[in-house]
C-alpha positions, 0 to 999 in steps of 0.5 A: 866188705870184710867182717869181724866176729861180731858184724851179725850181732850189730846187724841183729841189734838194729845197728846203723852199719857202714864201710869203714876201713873196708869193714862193714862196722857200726857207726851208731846204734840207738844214738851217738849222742846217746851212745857217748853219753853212756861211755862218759856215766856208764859203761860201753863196748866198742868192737874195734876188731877192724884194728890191725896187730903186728908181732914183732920177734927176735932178737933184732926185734929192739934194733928193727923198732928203733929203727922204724919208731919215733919213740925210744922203745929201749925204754919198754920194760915187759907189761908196758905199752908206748904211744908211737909212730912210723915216720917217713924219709920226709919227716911225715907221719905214716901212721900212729899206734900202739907199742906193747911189750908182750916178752923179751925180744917179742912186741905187738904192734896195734895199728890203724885198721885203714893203714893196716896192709900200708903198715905191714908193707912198710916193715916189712920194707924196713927189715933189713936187720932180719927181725921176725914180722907176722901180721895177726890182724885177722887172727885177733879180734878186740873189744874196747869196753869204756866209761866208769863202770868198766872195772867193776864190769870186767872184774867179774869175768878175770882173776887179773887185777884190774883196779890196780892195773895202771895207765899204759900197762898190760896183763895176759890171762883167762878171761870170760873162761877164754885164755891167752887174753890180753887185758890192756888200759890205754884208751881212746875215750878219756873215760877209763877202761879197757881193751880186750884182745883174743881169738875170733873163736873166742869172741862171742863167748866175751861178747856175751859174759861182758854183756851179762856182767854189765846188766847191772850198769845198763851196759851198751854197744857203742858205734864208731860214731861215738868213738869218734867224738868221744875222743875229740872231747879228749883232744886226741889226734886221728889219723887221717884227720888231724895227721898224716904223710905230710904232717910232721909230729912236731907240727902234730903236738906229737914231739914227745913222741919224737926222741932223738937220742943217742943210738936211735937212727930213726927214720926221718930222724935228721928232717925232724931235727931240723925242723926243730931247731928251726922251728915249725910253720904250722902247729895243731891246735884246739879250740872252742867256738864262741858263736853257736855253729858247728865246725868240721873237717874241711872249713878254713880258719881265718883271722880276724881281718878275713886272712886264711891262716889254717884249716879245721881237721876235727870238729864237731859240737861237743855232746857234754858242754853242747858248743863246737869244738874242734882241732886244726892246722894254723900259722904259728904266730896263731897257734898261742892259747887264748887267741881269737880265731874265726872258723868260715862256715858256710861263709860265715865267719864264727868266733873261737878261741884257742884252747888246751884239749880236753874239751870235756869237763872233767871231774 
């Protein structure tokens, strides 16, 4: 299995190590109910290292993305990040990521760390337009540190400003005394934060002034376990469950993302297209159980006659409200907020009822 600059520190701290993405990464330390409750009150840091980074360069760097991006990357201004995804010729999701635009005519990629070599291989089949590709990802190392108490956490360690650093943005600099540090604010707990992206000889150095600094608010390590529901809670997708090569972003909530505007010949363009004017047979949805019970991955969805309409793709119960959330795929004519859905667990048919993520309370 491969390692990040941090797998002997988790090893060292009694972490519940496992095979994630050929990494051998930490799924939960003292807890993931625990480890999620600390990221929603307090603060907790996620070694997410395992994601991969593409650069793209050039002055064909705009013209290869919209080509090979859903979303209008011509939109980008310096400083700011876009939410998109590579599509394929039948109109499925190859994989989601993170567009930031680090200069003029030079962007960083942050991909899924499972769809990594898959991705770079797709660019670099796409390039014909003789953009600049280089695959960083075992040259950068990241930290997601989440919950309330970042900023205040992180605050001490950069001369950035990161209290007025908005949603979706950026800014690179000094941090922790390790430079050229890429101090992003997107996100995948709902609960605030940052992600640190730097060299792997700098890692330990982070590692242990983010720690120092965070003593104060009974800072954590968090494993991928929490992650995993934190970001259920907040209703948001992940790759592999609740998308893939088969299903299109109009299927997958993901139509703002999708823009057909004039110039933008994006892959797969004229299949989503169609299916948008058609309109789609299948929608993601969430939802709630009504009964106690646990939904997961796998488990039919069915309505109230026995009929199967769908199927879970996440579920678990929810760490904050202490019922079964979940998202999946059902019929269209099901898919409308407040409609009574039964999930099959166990051959047990359980009430739920549709709903609009997030799960979780939120102040």
């Amino acid at each position: 299995m491969k390692t990040t600059p941090f797998t002997q520190t988790h090893i060292e701290l009694g972490a519940s190590m496992h095979d994630f993405a050929g990494f051998n990464m930490p799924i939960q330390y003292e807890g993931i109910i625990d480890e999620h409750l600390t990221v929603c009150n307090g603060v907790g840091v996620f070694d997410v290292s395992h994601m991969g980074e593409i650069w793209v360069k050039g002055d064909k760097a705009l013209d290869f993305l919209q080509r090979v991006t859903s979303n209008d990357v011509s939109k980008l201004q310096v400083g700011k990040i876009q939410y998109s995804c590579f599509i394929n010729e039948q109109g499925g999701i190859i994989d989601d990521f993170l567009v930031y635009k680090y200069e003029e005519d030079k962007y960083l990629l942050v991909v899924n760390a499972a769809n990594t070599e898959k991705d770079w291989k797709w660019c670099v089949a796409q390039n014909t337009m003789g953009a600049e590709l280089e695959n960083a990802s075992a040259r950068m190392a990241q930290l997601a540190v989440q919950g309330p108490k970042a900023t205040e956490t992180l605050q001490k360690l950069t001369s950035i400003n990161l209290k007025d650093m908005k949603y979706y943005t950026f800014a690179v600099g000094e941090f922790a005394g390790a430079p050229e540090v890429i101090v992003s604010n997107t996100g995948y707990t709902g609960a605030g934060g940052f992600e640190l992206y730097f060299y792997p000889e700098h890692a330990m150095l982070i590692w242990n002034a983010i720690f120092e600094a965070g003593k104060e608010f009974d800072i954590k390590p968090v494993g991928l376990g929490a992650r995993d529901t934190l970001r259920l809670e907040m209703g948001f997708n992940l790759y592999g469950n609740d998308m893939s090569d088969t299903t299109t972003p109009l299927e997958a909530n993901l139509g703002w993302i999708t823009k057909f505007v004039e110039g933008k010949d994006f892959i797969g363009r004229s299949i989503l297209e169609k299916q948008k004017a058609e309109g789609v047979s299948r929608k993601l949805i969430g939802f709630i159980l009504e009964d106690r019970g646990v939904p997961r991955q796998g488990y039919k969805i069915c309505n109230a006659d026995g009929d199967e309409i769908g199927e879970v793709t996440s579920g678990t119960m929810s760490p904050t409200r202490k019922i079964g959330v979940g998202m999946g795929y059902v019929k269209t004519e099901y898919a409308a907020l407040d409609t009574e859905i039964y999930i099959v667990v166990r051959n047990r048919k359980l009430k739920a009822r549709i709903v609009k993520p997030p799960f979780r309370k939120m102040d």
